[in-house]
Residue, then its C-alpha position, 0 to 999 in steps of 0.5 A: x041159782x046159778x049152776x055147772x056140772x061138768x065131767x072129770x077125769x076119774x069120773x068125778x064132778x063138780x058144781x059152780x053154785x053161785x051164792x044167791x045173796x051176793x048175785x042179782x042175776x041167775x047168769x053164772x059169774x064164770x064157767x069152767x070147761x073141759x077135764x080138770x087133772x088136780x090133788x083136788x079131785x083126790x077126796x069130797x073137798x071144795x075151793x071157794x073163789x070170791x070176785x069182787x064186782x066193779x061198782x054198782x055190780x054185786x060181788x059173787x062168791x062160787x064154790x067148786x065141789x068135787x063130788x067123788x067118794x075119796x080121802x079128804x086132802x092133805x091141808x098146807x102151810x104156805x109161806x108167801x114172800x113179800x110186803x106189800x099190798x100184793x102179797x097181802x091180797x096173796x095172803x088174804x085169798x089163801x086163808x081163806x082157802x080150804x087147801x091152806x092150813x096157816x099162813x105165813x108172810x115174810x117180811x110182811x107188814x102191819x096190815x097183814x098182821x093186824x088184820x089177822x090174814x097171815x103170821x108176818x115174819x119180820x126178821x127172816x131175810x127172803x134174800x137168803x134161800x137158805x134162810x127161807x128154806x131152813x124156816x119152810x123146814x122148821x115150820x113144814x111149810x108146803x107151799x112158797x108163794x113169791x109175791x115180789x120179781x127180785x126174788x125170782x130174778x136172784x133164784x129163790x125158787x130155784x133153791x126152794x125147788x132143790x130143797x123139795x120145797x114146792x114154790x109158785x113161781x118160775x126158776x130164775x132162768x125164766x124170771x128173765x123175761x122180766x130180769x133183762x128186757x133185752x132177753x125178752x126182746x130177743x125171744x120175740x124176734x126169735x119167735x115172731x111175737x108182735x113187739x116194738x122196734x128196737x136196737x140194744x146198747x152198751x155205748x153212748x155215743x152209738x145208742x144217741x146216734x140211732x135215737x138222732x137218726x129215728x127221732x123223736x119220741x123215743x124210750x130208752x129203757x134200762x135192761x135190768x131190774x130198776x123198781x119200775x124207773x127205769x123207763x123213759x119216753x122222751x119227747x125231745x132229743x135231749x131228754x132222750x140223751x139224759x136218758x141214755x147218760x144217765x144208765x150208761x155214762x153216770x150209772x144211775x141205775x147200777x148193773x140194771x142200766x149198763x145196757x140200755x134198749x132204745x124202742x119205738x115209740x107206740x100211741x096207743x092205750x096201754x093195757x095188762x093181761x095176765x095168764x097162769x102157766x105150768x110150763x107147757x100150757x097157758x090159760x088166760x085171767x084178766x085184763x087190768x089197767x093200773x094208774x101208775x102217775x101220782x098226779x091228777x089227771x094222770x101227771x106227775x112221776x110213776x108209782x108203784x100204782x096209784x089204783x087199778x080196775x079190771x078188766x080193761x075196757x080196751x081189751x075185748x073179747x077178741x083182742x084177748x084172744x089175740x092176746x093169748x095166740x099171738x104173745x101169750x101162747x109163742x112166748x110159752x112154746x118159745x120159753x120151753x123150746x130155750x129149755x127155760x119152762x115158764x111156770x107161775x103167772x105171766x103178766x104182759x104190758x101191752x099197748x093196743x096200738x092206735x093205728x092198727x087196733x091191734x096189741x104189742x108187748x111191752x114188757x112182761x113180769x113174771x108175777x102178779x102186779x100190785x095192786x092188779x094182784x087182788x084179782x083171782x087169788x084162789x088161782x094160785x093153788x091150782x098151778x103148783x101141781x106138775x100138769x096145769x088142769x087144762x080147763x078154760x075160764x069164761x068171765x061173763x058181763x060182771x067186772x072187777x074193781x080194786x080200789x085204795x087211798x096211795x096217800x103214801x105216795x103223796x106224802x112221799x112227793x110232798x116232802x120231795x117237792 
């Protein structure tokens, strides 16, 4: 059996036991290293984290286990925003923590409720944070979980936070690294993370005449919210200019396209990586590759996901840590150096460019992805305490998958078609 025993702060320990009937090989699955500064160090109690492997590989469940004599801690409601297969992976890890006492999911939908994983709540309007907050006081709720980017674009948890109401998930201020992606461009120029060229417009005329001068392939993407498409990689010259009047001359994508970033084409291989952050500190998850196209062999228009795996093969070891000192880790100093603390998952889309081998942000959400978001849920209790616990996670030769029929999206096409 696999097993950690480190030293804590307040003298307490804990143990990674892995459980012998999921795992084959006695080499633990994860390792966490250095103090942990959490409510759960407080009394006798554990948090389990089940991963599931990828393929043949065996899937592991490890308990962490304080050991110290204390008062057993306070059990919480949590209400998680959303209705889609994320947040019922969201839902699904936090039943089955032993920090969370119910579960409810707002608006949900029938998976979540029929398999038991949470209490939906159809009729509750998440784009009224008075709404939300009144049903958080009515039924105690101690904890909001915001699965979705709009709510956090529009400052859902920025009112949950003045009602005293404890959300995961950053103020509306920060969500706009994901909100406007000229925002986010700006923050890397300003603080040297490694991105694609770009130039921002409001005018037609000015945004063709630089794609005119730069060539093509070229993306032009809309600056706000666009449920994802609202990015177009044009491979010829009038594709490109569609592109830019269709955001800025007909309106195709209302207030999200009236100012449009024209980029840098990059060839490479597109990758994600996600890292949790309490403001000031940052540690790294995964990497994922999700599959966004509805056709075989990656053709047709983009969904929401038509599947993903992780870790993604392209990011090694190094590459990731690359990940963390060259984007991850500026982009965090850089946000609180604005006075906009991130604090929530941050979710970088990058590509590992094919010259150079090295990555290049992108785009950033601010919130888990769906589908990569059945990746380590029990996570997501550790970051709503005011310090992030500063210890490092080490993933060993095991790999997750994430697996699902979209025949949604097929039908959704079929009748378009």
């Amino acid at each position: 059996m696999g097993c950690a025993t480190l030293d804590l702060v307040g003298a307490a320990s804990l143990k990674l036991n892995t459980n012998t009937h999921f795992l084959r090989s006695p080499k633990p699955f994860l390792s966490f290293v250095g103090p942990i500064r959490s409510r759960n160090l407080n009394g006798p109690s554990s948090t389990l984290l089940t991963c599931h492997a990828h393929k043949s590989r065996p899937s592991v469940s490890l308990r962490v286990q304080c050991t110290a004599a204390a008062p057993e801690e306070e059990r919480v409601v949590v209400l998680v925003i959303g209705g889609g297969g994320r947040e019922h992976a969201l839902c699904y890890a936090l039943k089955r923590s032993p920090s969370c006492d119910s579960i409810f999911c707002a608006p949900g939908n029938p998976g979540i409720s029929n398999s038991g994983d949470a209490t939906c709540i159809s009729d509750l309007d998440i784009s009224d944070s008075s709404a939300v907050i009144s049903f958080c006081r009515k039924w105690v709720v101690g904890l909001v979980v915001v699965g979705p980017e709009a709510p956090l674009v529009a400052g859902l948890v920025n009112d949950l936070l003045k009602a005293g109401i404890h959300a995961f998930g950053p103020s509306s201020e920060a969500a706009a690294l994901e909100g406007s992606k000229n925002f986010m461009k700006s923050l890397c120029d300003k603080y040297g993370i490694p991105t694609a060229e770009y130039q921002t417009f409001t005018d037609p005329s000015a945004a063709k005449q630089y794609i005119q001068k730069q060539g093509v392939p070229i993306v032009v993407k809309a600056d706000g919210l666009a449920a994802g498409k609202g990015v177009i990689v044009a491979m010829t010259l009038d594709e490109a200019f569609e592109a830019v009047d269709s955001m800025l001359v007909k309106g195709s994508f209302g207030s999200a396209g009236c100012r449009v970033i024209v980029e840098e084409y990059l060839e490479g291989e597109e990758a994600s990586f996600f890292a949790l952050v309490d403001g000031e500190n940052a540690i790294p998850l995964e990497s994922a590759q999700d599959h966004k196209r509805v056709g075989d062999g990656d053709t047709g228009p983009n969904t929401g996901g038509m599947g993903a795996y992780s870790p993604a093969p392209i990011l090694t070891k190094e590459l990731q840590d690359i990940v963390m000192k060259s984007i991850i880790y500026p982009t965090v100093k850089g946000m609180s150096a604005e006075g906009c603390k991130f604090v929530g998952v941050l979710y970088a889309g990058l590509m590992i460019e094919k010259k150079s081998g090295l990555p290049k942000l992108i785009e950033y959400n601010v919130r888990f992805g769906d589908p990569e978001c059945q990746v380590l849920m029990d996570f997501v209790l550790f970051i709503c305490s005011p310090c992030l616990f500063t210890f490092s996670v080490f993933w060993f030769s095991l790999s997750f998958s994430i697996a699902f029929l979209a025949n949604v999206y097929f039908c959704l096409f079929l009748k378009l078609s």
